[in-house]
C-alpha positions in Angstrom: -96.6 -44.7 -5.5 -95.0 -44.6 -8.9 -92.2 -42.1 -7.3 -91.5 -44.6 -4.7 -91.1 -47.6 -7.3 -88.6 -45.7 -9.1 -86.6 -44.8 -6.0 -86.4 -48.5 -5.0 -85.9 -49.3 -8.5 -82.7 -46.9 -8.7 -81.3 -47.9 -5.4 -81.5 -51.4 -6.5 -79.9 -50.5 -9.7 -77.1 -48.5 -8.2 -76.5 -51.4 -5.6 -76.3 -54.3 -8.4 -73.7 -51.2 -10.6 -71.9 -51.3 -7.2 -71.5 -55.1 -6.8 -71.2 -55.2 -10.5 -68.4 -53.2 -10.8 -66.4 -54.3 -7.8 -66.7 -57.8 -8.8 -65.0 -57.4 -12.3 -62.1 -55.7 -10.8 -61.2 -58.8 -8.6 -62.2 -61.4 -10.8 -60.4 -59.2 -13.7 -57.3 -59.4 -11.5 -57.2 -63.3 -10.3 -58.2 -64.0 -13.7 -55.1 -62.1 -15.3 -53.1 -63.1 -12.5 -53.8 -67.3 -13.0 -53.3 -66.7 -17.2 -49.8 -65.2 -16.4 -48.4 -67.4 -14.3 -49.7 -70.4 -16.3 -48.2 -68.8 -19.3 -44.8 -68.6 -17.2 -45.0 -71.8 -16.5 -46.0 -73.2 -19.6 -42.9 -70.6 -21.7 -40.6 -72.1 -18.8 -41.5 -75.5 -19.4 -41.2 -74.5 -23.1 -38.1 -73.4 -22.5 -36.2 -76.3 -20.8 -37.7 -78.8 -22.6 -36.2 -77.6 -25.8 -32.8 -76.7 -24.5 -33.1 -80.6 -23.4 -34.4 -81.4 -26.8 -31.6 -79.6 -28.4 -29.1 -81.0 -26.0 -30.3 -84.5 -26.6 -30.4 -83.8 -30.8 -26.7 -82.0 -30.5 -25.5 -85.3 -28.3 -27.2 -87.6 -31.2 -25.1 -85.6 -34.0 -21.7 -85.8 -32.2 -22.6 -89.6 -31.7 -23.7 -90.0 -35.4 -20.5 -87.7 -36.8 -18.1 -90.0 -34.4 -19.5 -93.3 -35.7 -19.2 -92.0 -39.2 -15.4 -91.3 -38.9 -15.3 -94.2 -36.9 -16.3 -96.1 -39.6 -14.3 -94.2 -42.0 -10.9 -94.6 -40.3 -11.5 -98.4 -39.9 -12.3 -99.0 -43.4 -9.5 -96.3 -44.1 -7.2 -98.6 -42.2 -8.5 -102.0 -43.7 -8.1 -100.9 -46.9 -4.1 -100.5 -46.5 
């Protein structure tokens, strides 16, 4: 009787190790799979939103610069 309870007991052990470990392997590889193409996403989206940000800063320096020698030249040119 005891025998038997172990058998069944084993079987059921090695058929949970079974699921247990196929499970992991799938859920291991969605799971890795969804955090790197979020990252992509996210470093892409990084990624053009600061060469915008830079582009948008560097168009703000030439407009700054030009209204500084702007400035310059006129008062340059008043003062003669």
């Amino acid at each position: 009787m005891r025998e038997r309870e172990c058998e069944r007991e084993s079987k059921v052990r090695s058929s949970r190790k079974s699921s247990i470990r196929g499970a992991p392997t799938v859920r291991t590889y969605l799971a890795v799979w969804c955090c790197e193409s979020m990252w992509m996403y996210e470093h892409n989206w990084q990624r053009s939103m600061t060469s915008w940000v830079a582009r948008k800063h560097f168009a703000y320096a030439i407009q700054a610069m030009l209204s500084k020698i702007t400035s310059s030249v006129i008062s340059i040119v008043l003062s003669l």
